[in-house]
C-alpha positions in Angstrom: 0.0 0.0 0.0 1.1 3.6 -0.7 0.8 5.9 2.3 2.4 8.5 0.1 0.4 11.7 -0.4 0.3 14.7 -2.1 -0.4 18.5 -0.8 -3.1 20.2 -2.3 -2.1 23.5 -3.9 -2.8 26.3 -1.9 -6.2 28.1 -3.6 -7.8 31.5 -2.3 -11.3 32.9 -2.4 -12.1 34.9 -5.7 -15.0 37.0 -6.5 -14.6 38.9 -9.5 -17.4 41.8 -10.5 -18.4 42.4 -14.0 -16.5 45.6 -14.5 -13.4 44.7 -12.2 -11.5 43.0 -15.0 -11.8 44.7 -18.9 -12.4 42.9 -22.3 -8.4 42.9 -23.6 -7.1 41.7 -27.0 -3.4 40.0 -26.6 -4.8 36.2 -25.8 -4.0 33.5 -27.9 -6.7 35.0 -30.8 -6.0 38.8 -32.0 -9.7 38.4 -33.4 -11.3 37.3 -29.9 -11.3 40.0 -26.6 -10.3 38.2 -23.3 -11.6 38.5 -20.0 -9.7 37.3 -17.5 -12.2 36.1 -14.3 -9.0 35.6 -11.9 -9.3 32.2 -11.4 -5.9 31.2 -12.3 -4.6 33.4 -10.2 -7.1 32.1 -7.3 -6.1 28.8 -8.0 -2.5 28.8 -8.2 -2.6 28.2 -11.6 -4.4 24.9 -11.5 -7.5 26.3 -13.7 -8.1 29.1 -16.4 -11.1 30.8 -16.8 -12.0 33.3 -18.9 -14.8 35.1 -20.9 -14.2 34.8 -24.7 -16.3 37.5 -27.3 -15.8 38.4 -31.0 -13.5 41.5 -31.9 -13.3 40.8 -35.7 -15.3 39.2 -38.5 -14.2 35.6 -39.2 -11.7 35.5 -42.1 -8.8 32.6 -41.6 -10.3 31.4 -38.2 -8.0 29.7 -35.7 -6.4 27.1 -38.2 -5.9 23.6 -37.1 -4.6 23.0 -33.3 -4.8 20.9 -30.7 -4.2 22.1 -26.8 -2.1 20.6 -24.8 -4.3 20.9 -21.9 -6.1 18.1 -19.4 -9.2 19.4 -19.3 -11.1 21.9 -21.6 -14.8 23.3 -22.2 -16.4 25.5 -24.0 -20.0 27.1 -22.6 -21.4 29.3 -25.6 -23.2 32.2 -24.0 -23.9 34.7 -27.1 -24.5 33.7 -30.7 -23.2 31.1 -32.2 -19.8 29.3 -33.7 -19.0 26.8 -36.1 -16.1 24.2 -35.0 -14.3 21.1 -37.1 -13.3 18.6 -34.4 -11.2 16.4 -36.7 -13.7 16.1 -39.6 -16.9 16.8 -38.2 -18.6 19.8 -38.2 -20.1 20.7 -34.8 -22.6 24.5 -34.7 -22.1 25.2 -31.1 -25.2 27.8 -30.2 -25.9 29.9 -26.8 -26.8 27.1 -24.1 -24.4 24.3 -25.6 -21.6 23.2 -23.9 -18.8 21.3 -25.4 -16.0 19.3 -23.8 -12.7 19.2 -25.7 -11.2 16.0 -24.6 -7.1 16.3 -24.3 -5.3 16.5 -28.0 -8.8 16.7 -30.0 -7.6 18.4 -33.4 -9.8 21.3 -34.6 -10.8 24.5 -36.1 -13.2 27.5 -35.2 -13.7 28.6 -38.7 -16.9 30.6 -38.6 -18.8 32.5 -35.7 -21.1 35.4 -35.3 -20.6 38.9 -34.2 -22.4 38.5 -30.8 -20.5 35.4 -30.5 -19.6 35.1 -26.7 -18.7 31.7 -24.9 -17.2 30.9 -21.2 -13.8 28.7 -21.5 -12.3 26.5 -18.3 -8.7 25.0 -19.4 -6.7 23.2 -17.2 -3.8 24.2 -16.6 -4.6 27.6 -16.9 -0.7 27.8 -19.0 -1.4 25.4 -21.6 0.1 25.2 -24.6 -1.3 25.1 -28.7 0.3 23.0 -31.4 -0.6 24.0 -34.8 -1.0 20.4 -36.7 -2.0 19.4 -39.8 -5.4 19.8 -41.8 -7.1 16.4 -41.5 -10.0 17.6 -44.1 -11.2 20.8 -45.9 -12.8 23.6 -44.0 -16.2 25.4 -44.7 -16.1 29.0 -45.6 -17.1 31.6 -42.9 -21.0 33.1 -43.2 -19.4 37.0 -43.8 -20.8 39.4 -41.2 -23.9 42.4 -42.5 
């Protein structure tokens, strides 16, 4: 039997207000504002969560990726995006919630301009690999 254990991280309370942290641009998208909701910071940088929203019409999208992350979700609040997950297209609306299992392969090609979604990524540093195009890619619906 292993009696060996391991320390939890240290974590701290968080309550961030709408209004205490901005919309920024500088995240991994320069088409997508970030709002960082200080929970990496709260938990020692165990979990990210932030508040995603359109800044730009959908031209190139992300390209193809993967995350090297263990855990990743995706809660669409606002409007609507269209994702490849390998070769399937999924159209993730408000209310949906989708689960990127660790190393899935894909693409957000298309979205609208109300477009707003909730991530959680774990670790909140986690990295992107740029991989190869396993199919073709829809064009994006261009904005009015």
């Amino acid at each position: 039997m292993n009696t060996t254990t391991q320390a939890a991280p240290k974590t701290e309370f968080s309550h961030v207000r709408e209004g205490d942290t901005p919309y920024q641009s500088g995240g991994l998208r320069d088409f997508f504002l970030y709002r960082d909701l200080g929970i990496a910071a709260a938990t020692g940088g165990q979990v990210r969560v932030q508040l995603v929203k359109a800044n730009m019409p959908p031209e190139a999208g992300t390209g193809w990726h993967r995350h090297e992350a263990n855990f990743h979700i995706v809660i669409m609040l606002k409007g609507w995006a269209r994702f490849m997950y390998e070769e399937r297209e999924t159209l993730v609306k408000a209310g949906d919630c989708v689960h990127q299992r660790p190393g899935i392969v894909h693409f957000l090609f298309d979205y609208s301009k109300d477009m707003e979604y909730l991530e959680i990524i774990s670790p909140a540093a986690f990295g992107t690999v740029e991989m190869p195009a396993p199919c073709e890619v829809p064009p994006p619906t261009p904005w009015d």
